[in-house]
Backbone bond lengths (Angstrom), bond angles and torsions (degrees), N, CA, C in turn:
res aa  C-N    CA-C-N  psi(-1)  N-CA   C-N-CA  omega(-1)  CA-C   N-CA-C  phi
1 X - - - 1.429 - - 1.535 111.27 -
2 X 1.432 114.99 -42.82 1.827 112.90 178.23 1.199 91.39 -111.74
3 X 1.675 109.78 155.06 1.397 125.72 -157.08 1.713 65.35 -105.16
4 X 1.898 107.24 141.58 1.115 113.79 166.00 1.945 117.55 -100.35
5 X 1.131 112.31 130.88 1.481 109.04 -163.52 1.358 104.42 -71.54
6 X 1.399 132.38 151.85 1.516 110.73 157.93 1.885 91.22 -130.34
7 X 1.348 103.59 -178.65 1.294 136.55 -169.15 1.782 106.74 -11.99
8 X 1.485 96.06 -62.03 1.473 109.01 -169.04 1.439 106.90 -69.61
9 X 1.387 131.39 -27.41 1.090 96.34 -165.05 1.944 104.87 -109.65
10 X 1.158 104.75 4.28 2.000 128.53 145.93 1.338 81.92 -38.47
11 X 1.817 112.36 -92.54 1.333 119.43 -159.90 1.156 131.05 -22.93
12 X 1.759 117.01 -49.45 1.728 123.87 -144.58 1.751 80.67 -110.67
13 X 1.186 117.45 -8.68 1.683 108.13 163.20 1.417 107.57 -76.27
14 X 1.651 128.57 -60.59 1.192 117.89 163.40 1.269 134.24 -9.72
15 X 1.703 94.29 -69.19 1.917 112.98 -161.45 1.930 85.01 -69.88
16 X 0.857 121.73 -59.40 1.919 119.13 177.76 1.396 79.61 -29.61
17 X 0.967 117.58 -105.16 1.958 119.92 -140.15 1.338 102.32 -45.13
18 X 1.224 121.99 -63.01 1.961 117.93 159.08 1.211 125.79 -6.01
19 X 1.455 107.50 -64.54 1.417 131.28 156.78 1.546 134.44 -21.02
20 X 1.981 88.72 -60.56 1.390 102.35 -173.99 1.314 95.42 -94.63
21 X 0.720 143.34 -68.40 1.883 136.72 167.05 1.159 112.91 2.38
22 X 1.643 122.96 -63.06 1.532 120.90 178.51 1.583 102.51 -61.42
23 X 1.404 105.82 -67.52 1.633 94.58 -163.55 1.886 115.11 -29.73
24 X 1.607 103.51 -38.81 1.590 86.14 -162.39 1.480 96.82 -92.63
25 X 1.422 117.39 21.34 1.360 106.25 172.75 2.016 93.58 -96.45
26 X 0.886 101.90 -44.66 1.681 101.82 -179.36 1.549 101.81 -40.04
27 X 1.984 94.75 -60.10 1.801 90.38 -173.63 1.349 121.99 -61.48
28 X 0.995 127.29 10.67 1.595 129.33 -162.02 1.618 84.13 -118.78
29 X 1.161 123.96 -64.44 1.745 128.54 -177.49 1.901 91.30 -30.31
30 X 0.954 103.38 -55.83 1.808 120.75 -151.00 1.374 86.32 -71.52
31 X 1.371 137.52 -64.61 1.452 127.11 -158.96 1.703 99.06 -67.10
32 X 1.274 105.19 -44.34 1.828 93.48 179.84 1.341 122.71 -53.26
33 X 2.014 123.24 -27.90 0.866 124.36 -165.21 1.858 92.81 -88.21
34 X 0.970 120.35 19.55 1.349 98.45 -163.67 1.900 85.03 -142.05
35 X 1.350 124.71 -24.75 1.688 110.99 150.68 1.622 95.22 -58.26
36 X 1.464 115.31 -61.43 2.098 92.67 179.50 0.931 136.98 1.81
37 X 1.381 97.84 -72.14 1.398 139.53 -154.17 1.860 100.72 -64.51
38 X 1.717 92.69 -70.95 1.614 91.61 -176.77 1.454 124.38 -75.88
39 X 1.426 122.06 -17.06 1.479 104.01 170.62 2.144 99.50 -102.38
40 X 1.046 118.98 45.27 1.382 117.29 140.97 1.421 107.57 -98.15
41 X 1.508 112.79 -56.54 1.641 121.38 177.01 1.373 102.95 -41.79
42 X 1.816 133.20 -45.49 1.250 134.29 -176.01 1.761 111.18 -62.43
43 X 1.106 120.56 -59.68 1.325 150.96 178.01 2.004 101.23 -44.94
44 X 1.124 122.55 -40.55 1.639 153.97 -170.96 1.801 86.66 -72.66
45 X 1.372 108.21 -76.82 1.617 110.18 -158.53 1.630 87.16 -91.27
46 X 0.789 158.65 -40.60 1.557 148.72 -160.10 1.886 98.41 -43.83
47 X 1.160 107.04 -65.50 1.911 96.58 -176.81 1.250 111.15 -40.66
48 X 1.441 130.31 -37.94 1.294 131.11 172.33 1.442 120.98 -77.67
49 X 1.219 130.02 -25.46 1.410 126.60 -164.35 1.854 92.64 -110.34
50 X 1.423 114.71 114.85 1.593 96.94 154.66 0.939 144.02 -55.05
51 X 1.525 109.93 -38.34 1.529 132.81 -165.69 1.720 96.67 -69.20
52 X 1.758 106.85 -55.73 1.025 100.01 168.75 1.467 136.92 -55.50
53 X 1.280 124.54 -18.56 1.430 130.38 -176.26 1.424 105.89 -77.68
54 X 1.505 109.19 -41.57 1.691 134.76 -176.44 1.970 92.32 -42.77
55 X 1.308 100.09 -85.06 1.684 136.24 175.27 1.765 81.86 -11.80
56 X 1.353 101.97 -86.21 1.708 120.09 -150.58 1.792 106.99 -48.14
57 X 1.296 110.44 -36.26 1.144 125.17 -173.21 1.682 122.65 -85.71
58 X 1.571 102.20 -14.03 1.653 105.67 179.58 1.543 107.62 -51.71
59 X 1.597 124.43 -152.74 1.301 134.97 -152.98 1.675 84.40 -107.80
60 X 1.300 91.21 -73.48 1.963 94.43 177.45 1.261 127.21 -16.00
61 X 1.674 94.28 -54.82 1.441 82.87 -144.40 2.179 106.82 -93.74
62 X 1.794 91.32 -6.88 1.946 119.48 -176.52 1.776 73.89 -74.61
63 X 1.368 120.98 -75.43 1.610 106.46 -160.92 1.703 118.61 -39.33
64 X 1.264 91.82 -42.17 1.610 96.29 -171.21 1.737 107.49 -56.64
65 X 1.241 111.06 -19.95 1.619 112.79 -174.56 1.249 96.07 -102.75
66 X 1.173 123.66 -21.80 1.725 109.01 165.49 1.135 97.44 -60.59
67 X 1.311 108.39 -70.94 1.824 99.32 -171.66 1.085 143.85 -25.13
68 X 2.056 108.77 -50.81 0.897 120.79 -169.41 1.960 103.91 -64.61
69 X 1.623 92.53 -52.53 1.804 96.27 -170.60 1.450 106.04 -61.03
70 X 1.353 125.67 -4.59 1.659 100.29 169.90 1.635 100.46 -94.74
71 X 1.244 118.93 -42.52 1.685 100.30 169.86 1.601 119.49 -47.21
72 X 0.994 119.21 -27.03 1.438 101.63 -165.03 1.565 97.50 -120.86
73 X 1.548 128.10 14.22 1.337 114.51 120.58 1.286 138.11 -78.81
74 X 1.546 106.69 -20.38 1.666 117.62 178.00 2.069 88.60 -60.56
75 X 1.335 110.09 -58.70 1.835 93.95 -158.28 1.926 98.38 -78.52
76 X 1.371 126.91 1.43 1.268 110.19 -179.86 1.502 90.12 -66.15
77 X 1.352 124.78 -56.55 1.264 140.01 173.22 1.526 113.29 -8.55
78 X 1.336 95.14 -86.26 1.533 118.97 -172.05 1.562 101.53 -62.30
79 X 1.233 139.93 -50.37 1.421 139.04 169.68 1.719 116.15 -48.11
80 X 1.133 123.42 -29.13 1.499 144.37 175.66 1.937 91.08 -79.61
81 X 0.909 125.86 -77.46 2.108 125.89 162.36 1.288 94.82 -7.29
82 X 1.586 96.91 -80.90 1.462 109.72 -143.31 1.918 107.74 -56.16
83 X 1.136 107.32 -71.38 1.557 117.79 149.05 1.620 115.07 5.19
84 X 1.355 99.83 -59.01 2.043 111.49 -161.59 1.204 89.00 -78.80
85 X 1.374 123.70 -44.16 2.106 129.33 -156.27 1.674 98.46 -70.74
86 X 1.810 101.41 -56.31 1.520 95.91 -167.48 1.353 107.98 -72.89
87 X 1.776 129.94 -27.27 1.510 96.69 -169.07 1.382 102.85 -122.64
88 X 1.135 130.16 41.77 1.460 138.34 -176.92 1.539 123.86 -102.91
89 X 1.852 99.91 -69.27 1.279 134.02 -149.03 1.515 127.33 -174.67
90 X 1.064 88.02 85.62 1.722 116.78 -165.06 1.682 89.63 -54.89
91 X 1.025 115.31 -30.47 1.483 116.77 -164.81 2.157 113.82 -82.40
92 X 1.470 81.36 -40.74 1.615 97.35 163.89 1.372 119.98 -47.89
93 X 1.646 115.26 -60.80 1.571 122.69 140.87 1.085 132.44 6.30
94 X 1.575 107.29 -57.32 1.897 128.56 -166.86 1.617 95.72 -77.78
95 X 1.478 88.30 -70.11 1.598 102.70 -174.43 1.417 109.45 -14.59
96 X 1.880 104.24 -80.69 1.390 122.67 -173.02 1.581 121.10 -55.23
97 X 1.311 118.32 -28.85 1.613 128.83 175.11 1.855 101.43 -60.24
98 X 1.257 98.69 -49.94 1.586 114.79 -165.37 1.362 105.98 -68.34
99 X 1.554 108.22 -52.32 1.686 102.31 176.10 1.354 100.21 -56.57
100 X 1.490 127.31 -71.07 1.357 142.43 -178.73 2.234 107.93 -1.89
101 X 1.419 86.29 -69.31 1.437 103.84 173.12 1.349 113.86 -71.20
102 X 1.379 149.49 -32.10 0.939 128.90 -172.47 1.344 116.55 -98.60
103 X 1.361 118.23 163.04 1.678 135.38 -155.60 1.611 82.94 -76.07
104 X 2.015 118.05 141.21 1.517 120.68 132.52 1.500 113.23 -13.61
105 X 1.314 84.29 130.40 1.658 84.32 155.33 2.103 97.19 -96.58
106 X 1.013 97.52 155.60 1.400 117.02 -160.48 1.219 118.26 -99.93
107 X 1.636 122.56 30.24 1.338 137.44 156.03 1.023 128.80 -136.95
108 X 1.316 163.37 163.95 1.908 157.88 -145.63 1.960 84.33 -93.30
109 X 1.544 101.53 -46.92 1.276 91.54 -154.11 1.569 112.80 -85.47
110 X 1.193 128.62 4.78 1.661 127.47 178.54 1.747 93.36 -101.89
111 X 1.250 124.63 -14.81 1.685 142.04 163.96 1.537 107.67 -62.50
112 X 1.301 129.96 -45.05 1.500 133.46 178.45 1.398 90.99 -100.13
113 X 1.210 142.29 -32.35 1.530 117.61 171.93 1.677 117.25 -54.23
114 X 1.167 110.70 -50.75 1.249 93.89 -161.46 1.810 89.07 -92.73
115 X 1.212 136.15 -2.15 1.337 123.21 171.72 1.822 107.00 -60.10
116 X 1.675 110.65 -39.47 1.048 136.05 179.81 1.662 98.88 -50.61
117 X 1.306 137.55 -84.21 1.017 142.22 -175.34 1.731 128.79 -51.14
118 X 1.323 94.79 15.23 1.731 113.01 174.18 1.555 95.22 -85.94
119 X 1.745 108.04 148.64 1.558 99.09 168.81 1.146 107.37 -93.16
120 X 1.154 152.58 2.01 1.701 141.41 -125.88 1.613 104.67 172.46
121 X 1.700 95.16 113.66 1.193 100.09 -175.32 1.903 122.86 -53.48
122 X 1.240 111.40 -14.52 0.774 135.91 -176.78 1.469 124.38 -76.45
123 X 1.564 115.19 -20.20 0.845 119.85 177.71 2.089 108.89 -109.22
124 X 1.699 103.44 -7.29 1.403 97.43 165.35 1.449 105.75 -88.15
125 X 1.253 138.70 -17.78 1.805 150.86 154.24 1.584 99.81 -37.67
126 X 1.348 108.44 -60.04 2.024 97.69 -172.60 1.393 104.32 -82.59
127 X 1.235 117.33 -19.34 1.774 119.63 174.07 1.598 101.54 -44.12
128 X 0.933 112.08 -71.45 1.679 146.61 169.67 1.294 107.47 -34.90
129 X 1.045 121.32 -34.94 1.686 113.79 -156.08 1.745 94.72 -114.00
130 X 1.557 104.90 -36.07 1.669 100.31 154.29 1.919 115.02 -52.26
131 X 0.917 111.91 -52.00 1.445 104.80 -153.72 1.649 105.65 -90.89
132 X 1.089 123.66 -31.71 1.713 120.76 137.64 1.778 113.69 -30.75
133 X 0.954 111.25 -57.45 1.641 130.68 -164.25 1.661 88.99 -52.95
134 X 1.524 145.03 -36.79 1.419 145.16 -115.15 1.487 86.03 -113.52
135 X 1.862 113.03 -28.55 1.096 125.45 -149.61 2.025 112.37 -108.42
136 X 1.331 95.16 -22.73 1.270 119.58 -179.56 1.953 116.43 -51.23
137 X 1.082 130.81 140.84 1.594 93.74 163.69 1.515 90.86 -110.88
138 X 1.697 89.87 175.24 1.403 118.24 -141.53 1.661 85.34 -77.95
139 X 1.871 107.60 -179.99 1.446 87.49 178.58 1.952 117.68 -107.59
């Protein structure tokens, strides 16, 4: 009655999502390079054009660049994580998953205990940037 999967076809589901993952990371590389592109060209003629300076400067279009620069500091962020977890310290990984999931401890000082028992400043930095992350809204 259920088709039972074995190994290979786990695999060629993997490499698919792998697959599609890069592409929209390319397309995403490509559309950013190409907002670049046009608000430098904008940024270029704006001292000269009023209308254009007017345009660039409304509510719309300043929010929309708020927006954009906190998304794409939120994933410089998380891409800088991801980076340290996959090619560092498989073990760092655990750590942060485990804190991640588990409840506060519910006093300042069992909070600097176990901040205390990190080896690597680096790894109380993603502690931090996980548990900020919980608090963030999405984009």
């Amino acid at each position: 009655m259920f088709k039972q999967r074995d190994s290979t076809d786990m695999g060629n589901a993997i490499d698919s999502q792998t697959d599609d993952l890069h592409k929209r990371m390319m397309r995403v590389t490509e559309d950013l390079r190409v907002i670049q592109r046009e608000l430098n060209c904008a940024a270029m003629q704006a001292p000269s054009d009023p209308e254009l300076m007017e345009a660039m400067t409304a509510l719309p279009e300043t929010e929309a660049i708020h927006v954009l620069c906190k998304s794409l500091d939120q994933m410089r962020h998380f891409l800088w994580f991801y980076t340290q977890v996959m090619s560092n310290d498989p073990e760092l990984g655990d750590k942060l998953r485990q804190s991640g999931d588990s409840k506060a401890t519910p006093t300042a000082q069992g909070k600097t205990a176990f901040l205390d028992q990190l080896s690597r400043a680096d790894e109380a930095l993603l502690l931090r940037y996980m548990a900020e992350a919980k608090e963030r809204k999405p984009n």
